[in-house]
Backbone as numpy.savetxt, mean C-alpha at the origin, in Angstrom:
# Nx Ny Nz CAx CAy CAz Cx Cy Cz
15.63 -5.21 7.74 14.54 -5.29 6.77 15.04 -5.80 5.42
15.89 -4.81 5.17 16.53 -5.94 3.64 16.84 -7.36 3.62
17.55 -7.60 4.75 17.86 -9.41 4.87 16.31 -10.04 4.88
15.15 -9.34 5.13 13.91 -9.81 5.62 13.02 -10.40 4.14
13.50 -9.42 3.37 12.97 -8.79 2.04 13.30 -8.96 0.83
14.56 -9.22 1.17 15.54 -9.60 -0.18 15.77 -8.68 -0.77
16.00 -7.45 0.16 16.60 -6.40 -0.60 15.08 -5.27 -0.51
14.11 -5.77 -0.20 12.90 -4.85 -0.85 12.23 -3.84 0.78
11.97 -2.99 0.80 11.10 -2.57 1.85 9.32 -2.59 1.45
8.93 -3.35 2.31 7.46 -3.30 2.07 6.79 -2.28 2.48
5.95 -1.43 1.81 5.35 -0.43 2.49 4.26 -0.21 1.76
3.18 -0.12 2.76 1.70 -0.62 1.91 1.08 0.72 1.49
0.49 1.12 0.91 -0.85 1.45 -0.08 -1.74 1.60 -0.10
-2.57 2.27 0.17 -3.99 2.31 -0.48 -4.54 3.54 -1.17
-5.21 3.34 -2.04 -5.99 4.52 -2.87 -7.77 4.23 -2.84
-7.79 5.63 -3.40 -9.51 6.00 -3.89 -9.64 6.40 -4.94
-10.24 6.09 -5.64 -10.53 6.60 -7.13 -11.81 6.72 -7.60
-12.13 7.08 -8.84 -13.44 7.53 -9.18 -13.41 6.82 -10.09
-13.37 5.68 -9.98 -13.72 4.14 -11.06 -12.57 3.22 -10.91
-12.43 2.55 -11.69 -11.46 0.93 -11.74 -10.01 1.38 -13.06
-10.63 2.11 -14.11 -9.73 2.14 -15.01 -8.73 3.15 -14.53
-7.13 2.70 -14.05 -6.37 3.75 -13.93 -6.05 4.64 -14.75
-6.53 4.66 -15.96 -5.70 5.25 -16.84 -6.61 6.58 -17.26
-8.07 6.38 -17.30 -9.27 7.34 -17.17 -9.47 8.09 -16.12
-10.14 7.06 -14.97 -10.57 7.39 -14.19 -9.51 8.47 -12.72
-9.86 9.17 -12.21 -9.27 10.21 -11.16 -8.73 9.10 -9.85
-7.95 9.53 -9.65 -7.02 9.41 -8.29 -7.75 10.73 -7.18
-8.10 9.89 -6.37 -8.70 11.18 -5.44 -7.95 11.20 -3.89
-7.69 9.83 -3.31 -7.25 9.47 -2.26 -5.90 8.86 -2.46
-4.51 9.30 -1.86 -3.61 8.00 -2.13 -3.29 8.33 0.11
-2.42 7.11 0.15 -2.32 6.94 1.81 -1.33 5.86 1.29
0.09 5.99 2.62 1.04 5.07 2.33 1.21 4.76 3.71
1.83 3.58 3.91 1.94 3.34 5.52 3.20 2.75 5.65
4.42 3.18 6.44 5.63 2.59 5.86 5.81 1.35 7.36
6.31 0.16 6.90 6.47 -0.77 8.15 8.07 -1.04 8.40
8.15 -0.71 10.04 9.16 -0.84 10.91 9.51 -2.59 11.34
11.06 -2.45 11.27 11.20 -3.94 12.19 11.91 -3.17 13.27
11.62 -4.77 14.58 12.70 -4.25 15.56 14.02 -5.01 15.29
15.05 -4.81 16.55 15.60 -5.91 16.69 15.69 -7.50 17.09
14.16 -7.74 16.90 14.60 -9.02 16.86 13.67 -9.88 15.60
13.98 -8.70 14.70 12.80 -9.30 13.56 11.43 -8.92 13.76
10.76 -8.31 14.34 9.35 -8.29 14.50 9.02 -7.13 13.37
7.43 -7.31 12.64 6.83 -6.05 12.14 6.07 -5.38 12.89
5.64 -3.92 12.31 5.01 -3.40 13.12 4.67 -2.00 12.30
3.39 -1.34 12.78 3.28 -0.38 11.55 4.01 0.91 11.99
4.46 1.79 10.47 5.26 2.89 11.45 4.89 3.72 10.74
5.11 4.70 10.24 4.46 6.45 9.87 3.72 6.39 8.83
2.02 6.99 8.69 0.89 6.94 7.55 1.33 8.42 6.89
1.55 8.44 5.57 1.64 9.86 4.60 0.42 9.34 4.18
-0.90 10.75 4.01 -1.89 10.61 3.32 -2.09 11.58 2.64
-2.82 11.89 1.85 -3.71 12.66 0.62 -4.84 12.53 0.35
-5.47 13.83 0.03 -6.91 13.80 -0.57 -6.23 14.50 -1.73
-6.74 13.94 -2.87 -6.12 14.45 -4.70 -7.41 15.22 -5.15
-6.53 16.11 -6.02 -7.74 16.85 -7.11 -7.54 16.21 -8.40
-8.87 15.44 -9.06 -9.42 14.88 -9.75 -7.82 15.50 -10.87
-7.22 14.86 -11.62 -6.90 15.56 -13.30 -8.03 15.85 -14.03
-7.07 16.91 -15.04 -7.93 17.22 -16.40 -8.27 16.25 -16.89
-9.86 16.41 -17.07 -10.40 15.53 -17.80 -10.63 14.28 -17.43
-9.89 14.00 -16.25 -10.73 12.32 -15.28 -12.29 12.12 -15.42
-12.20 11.13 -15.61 -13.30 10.36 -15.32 -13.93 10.12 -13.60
-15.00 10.17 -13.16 -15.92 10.23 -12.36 -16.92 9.43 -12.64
-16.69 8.16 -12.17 -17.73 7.07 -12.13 -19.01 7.37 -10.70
-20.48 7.45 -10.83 -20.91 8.29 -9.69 -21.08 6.54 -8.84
-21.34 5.47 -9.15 -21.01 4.23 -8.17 -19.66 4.38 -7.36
-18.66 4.91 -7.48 -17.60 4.54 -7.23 -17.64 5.79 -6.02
-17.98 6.44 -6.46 -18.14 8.03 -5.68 -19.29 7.80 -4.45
-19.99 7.13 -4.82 -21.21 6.71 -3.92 -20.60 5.49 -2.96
-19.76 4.44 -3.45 -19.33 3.70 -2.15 -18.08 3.70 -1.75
-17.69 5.26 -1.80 -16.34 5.58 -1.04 -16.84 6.63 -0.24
-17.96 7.49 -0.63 -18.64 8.32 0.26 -18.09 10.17 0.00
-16.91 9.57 -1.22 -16.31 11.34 -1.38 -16.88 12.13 -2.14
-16.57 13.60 -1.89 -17.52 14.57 -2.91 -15.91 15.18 -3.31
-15.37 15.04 -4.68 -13.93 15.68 -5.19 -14.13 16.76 -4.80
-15.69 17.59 -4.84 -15.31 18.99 -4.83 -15.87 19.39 -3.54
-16.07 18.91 -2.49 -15.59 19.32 -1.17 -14.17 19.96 -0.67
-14.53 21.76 -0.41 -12.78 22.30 -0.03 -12.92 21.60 1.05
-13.81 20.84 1.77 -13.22 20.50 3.01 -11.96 19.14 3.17
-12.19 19.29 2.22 -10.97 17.57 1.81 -10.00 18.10 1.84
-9.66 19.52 1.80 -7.98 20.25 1.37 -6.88 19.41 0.67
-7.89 19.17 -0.79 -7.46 18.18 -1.86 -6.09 19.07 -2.25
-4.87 18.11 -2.74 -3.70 18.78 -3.86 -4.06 17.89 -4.88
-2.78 18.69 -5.60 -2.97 18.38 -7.08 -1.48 17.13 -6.80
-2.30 16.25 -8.22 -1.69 14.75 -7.84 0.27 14.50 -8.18
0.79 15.39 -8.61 2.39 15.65 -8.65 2.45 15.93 -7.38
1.79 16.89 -6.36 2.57 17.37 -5.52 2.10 16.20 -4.24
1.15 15.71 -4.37 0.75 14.16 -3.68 1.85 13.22 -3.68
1.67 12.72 -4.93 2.56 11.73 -5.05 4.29 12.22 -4.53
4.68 13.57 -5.01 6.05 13.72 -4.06 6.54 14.00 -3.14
5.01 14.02 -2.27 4.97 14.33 -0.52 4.93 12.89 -0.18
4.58 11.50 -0.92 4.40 10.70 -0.32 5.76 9.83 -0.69
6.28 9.84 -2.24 7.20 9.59 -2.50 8.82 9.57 -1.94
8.59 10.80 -1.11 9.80 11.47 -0.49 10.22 10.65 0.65
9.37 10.56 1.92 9.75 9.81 3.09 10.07 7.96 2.70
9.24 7.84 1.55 9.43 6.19 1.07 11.15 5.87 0.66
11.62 6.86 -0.12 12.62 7.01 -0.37 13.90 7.00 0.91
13.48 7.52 1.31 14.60 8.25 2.86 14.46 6.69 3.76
13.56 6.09 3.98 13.12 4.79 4.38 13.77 3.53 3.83
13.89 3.71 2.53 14.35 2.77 1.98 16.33 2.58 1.87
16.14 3.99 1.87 18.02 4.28 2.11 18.20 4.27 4.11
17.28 4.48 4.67 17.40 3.70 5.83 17.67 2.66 6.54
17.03 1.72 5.28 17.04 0.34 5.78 17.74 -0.33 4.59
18.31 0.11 4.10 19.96 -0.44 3.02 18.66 -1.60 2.22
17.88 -1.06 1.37 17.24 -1.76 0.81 17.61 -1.14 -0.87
16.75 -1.67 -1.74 17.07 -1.38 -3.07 16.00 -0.76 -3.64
14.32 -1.00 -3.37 13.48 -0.25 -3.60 12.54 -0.88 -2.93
11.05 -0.15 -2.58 10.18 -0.18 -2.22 9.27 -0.89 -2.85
8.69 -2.20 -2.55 7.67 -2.85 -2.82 6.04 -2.75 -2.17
5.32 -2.72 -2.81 4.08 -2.45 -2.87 3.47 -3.06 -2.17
3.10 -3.04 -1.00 1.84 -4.36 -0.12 0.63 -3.50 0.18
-0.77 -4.29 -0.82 -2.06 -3.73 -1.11 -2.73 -5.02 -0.73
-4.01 -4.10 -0.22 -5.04 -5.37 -0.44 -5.60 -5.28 -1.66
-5.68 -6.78 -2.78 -5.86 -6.45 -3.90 -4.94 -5.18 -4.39
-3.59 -5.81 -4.19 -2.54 -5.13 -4.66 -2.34 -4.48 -5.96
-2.70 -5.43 -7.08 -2.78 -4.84 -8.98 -3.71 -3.52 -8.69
-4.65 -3.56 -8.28 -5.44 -2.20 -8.20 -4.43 -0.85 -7.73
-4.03 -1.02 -6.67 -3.54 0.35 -5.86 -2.05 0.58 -6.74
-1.16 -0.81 -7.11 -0.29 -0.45 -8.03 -0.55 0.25 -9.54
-1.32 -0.27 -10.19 -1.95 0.06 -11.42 -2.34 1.94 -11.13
-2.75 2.50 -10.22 -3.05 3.86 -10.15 -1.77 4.24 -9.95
-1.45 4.36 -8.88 0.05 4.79 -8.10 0.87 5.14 -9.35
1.15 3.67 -10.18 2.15 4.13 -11.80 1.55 5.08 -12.66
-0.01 4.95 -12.50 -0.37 5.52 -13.91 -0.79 7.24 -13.77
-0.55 7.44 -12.13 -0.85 9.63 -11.52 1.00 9.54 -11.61
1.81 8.64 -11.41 3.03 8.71 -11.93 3.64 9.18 -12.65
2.84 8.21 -13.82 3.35 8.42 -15.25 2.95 9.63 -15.73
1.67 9.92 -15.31 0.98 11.19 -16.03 1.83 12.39 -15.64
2.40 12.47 -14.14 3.01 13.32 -13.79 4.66 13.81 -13.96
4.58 12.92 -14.75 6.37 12.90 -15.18 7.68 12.37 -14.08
6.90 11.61 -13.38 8.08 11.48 -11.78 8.85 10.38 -12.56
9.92 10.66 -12.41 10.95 9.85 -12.94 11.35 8.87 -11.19
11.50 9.11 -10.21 12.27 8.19 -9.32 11.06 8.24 -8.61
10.15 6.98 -8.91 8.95 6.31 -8.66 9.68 4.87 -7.79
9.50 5.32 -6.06 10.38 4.38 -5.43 10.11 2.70 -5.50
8.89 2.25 -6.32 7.96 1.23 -6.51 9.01 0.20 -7.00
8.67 -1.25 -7.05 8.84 -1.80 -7.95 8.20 -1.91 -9.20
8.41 -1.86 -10.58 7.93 -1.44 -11.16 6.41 -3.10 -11.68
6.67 -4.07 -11.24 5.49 -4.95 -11.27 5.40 -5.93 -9.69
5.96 -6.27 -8.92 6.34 -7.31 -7.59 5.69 -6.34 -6.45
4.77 -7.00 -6.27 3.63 -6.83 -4.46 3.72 -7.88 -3.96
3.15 -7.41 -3.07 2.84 -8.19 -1.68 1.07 -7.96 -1.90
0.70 -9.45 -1.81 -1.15 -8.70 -1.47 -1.72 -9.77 -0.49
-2.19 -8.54 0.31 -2.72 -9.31 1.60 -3.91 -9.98 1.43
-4.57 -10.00 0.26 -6.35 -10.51 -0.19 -5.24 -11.81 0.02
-4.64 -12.19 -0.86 -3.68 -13.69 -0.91 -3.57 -14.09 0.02
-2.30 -13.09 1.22 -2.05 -13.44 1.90 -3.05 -13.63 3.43
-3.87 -13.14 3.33 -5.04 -13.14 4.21 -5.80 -15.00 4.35
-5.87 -15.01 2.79 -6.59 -16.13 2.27 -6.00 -17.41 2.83
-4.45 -17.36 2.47 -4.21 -18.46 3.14 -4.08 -18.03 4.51
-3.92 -17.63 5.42 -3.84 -17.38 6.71 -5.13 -17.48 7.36
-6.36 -16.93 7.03 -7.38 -16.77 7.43 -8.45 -17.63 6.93
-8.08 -17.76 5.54 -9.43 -18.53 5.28 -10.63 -17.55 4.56
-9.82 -15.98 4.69 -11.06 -14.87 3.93 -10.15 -14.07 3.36
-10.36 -13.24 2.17 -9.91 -12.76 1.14 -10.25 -10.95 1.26
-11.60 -11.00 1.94 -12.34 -9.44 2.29 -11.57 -8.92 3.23
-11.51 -7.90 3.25 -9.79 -6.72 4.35 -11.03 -6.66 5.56
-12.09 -6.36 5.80 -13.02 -6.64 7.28 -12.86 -7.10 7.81
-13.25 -8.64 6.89 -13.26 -9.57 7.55 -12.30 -10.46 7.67
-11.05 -10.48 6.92 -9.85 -11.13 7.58 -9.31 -10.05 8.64
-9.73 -8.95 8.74 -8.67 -7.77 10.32 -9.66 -8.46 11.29
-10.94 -8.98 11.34 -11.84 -9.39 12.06 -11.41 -10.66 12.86
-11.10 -11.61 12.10 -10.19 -13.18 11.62 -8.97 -12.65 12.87
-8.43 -12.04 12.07 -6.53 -11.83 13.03 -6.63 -11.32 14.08
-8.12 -10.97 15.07 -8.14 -10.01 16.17 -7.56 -8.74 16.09
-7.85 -7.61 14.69 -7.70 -6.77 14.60 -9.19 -5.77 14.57
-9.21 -4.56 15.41 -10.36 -4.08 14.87 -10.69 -3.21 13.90
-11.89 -3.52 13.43 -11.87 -2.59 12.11 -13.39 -1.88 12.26
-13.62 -0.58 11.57 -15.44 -0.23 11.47 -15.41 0.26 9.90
-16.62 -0.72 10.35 -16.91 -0.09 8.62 -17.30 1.20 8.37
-17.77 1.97 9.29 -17.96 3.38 9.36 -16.69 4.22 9.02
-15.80 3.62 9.07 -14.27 4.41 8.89 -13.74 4.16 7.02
-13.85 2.56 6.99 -13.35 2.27 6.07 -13.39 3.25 4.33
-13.01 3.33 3.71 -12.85 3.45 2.52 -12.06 4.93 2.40
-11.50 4.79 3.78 -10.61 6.39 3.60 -9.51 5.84 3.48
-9.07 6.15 2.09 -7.32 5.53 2.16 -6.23 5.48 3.53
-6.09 6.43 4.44 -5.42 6.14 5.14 -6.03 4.90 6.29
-7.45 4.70 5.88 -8.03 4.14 7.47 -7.58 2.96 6.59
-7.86 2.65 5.04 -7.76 1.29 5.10 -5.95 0.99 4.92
-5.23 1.57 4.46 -3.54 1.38 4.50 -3.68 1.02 6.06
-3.60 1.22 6.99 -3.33 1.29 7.88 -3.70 -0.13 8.49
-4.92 -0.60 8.06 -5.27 -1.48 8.72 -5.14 -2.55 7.55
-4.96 -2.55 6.39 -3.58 -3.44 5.84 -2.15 -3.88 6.04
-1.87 -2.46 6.58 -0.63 -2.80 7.04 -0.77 -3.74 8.66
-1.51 -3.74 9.54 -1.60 -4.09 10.85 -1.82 -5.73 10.30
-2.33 -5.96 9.13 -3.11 -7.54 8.53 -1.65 -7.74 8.22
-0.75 -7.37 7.50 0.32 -7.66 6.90 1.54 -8.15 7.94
1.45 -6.68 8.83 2.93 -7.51 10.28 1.83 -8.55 10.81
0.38 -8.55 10.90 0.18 -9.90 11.99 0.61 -11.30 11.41
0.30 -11.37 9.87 0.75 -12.17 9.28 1.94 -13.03 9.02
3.21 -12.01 8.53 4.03 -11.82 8.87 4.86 -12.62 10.20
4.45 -11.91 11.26 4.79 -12.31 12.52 4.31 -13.63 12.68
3.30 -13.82 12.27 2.85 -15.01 12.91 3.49 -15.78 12.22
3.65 -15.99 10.88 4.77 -16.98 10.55 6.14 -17.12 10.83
6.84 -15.80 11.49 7.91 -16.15 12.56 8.01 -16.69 13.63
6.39 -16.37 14.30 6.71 -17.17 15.32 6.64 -18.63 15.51
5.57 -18.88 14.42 5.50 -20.77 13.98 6.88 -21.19 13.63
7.87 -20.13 13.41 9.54 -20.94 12.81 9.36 -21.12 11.49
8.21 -20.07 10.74 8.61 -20.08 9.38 9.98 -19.26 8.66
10.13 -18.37 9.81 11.47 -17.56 8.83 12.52 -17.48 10.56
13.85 -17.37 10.05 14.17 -17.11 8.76 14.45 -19.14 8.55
14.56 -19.37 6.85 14.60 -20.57 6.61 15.81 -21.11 6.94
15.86 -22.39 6.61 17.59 -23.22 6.41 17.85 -22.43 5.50
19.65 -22.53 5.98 20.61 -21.77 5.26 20.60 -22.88 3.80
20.19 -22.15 2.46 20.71 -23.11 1.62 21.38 -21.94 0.52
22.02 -22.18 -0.42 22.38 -21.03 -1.22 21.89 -20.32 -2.36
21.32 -19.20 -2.27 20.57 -18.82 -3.21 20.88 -18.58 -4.46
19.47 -18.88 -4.96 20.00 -18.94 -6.80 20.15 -17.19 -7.14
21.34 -17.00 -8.02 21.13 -15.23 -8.40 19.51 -15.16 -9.39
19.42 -13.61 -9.16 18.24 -13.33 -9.81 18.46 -12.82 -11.21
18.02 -13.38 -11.90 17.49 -12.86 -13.50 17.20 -11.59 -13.72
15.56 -11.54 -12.90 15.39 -9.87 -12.74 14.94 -9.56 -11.82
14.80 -8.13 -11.55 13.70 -7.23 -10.50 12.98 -7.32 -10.50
């Protein structure tokens, strides 16, 4: 995976929130999906960590946002935690993964990636986690990468596109949609290995500036 990556492990993302502004608005859902290679280069999805979050002090609760994700925060049936102990149940195995696969840190692959990164840092930051396995700005986003592959930008309807199935009856539960980002991401992926897009001619790489 590091030779794959350039050092990075991709492991996708998704959240729910109770509006757009990370910095206001509540973290309610986070879901991580970490992706496996084999030996002969192939992706493939491998273990989902999920969460249902309890709103922070003082979050914001947009009721649109609440209405087309379908959650009620204060349902005990969600057996919501509080967002430190989320983020370091999910944090933990990303970590162990990444020293698995002799990588350097964990990169972000979202659909509409800036969104799910932008929260992830900012229940982070609030929470004081200092070894946040992220890169701190560099994703992967499958809306992009969908786009050119597929021709559609919407996570439905490009899993629709790649012969993946999807229901919309499921969707907007962070783990249903990580999951089926991540399945958009190895098909992708793969499929440009198998056209003989990777790995490239050997030429010599320029060193990097930054992370």
């Amino acid at each position: 995976m590091a030779a794959r990556f350039r050092g990075f492990l991709p492991v996708v993302v998704d959240v729910e929130t109770g509006g757009f502004n990370a910095d206001t608005d509540a973290l309610l859902e986070v879901a991580a999906v970490l992706i496996e290679i084999d030996d002969d280069g192939w992706l493939q999805r491998g273990e989902t960590i999920a969460y249902s979050v309890h709103p922070f002090d003082n979050a914001n609760l947009e009721q649109s946002a609440l209405d087309f994700t379908g959650i009620d925060p204060w349902d005990p049936e969600r057996d919501a935690v509080h967002e430190r102990d989320a983020l370091s149940d999910v944090f933990g195995p990303i970590r162990k993964a990444v020293k698995r696969n002799e990588c350097k840190r964990a990169v972000l692959v979202g659909h509409n990636a800036t969104f799910d990164h932008n929260f992830l840092f900012a229940a982070s930051d609030r929470c004081g986690i200092k070894r946040n396995p992220f890169h701190p700005f560099s994703t992967f986003d499958t809306a992009t990468l969908a786009g050119l592959a597929y021709g559609h930008t919407v996570l439905a309807k490009a899993c629709k596109l790649a012969g993946i199935p999807f229901s919309n009856r499921e969707a907007h539960s962070a783990a249903y949609d990580a999951e089926k980002t991540a399945d958009l991401f190895c098909g992708i992926v793969n499929r440009w290995k198998e056209l003989g897009g990777f790995p490239p001619p050997q030429v010599e790489e320029a060193s990097d500036e930054a992370e």
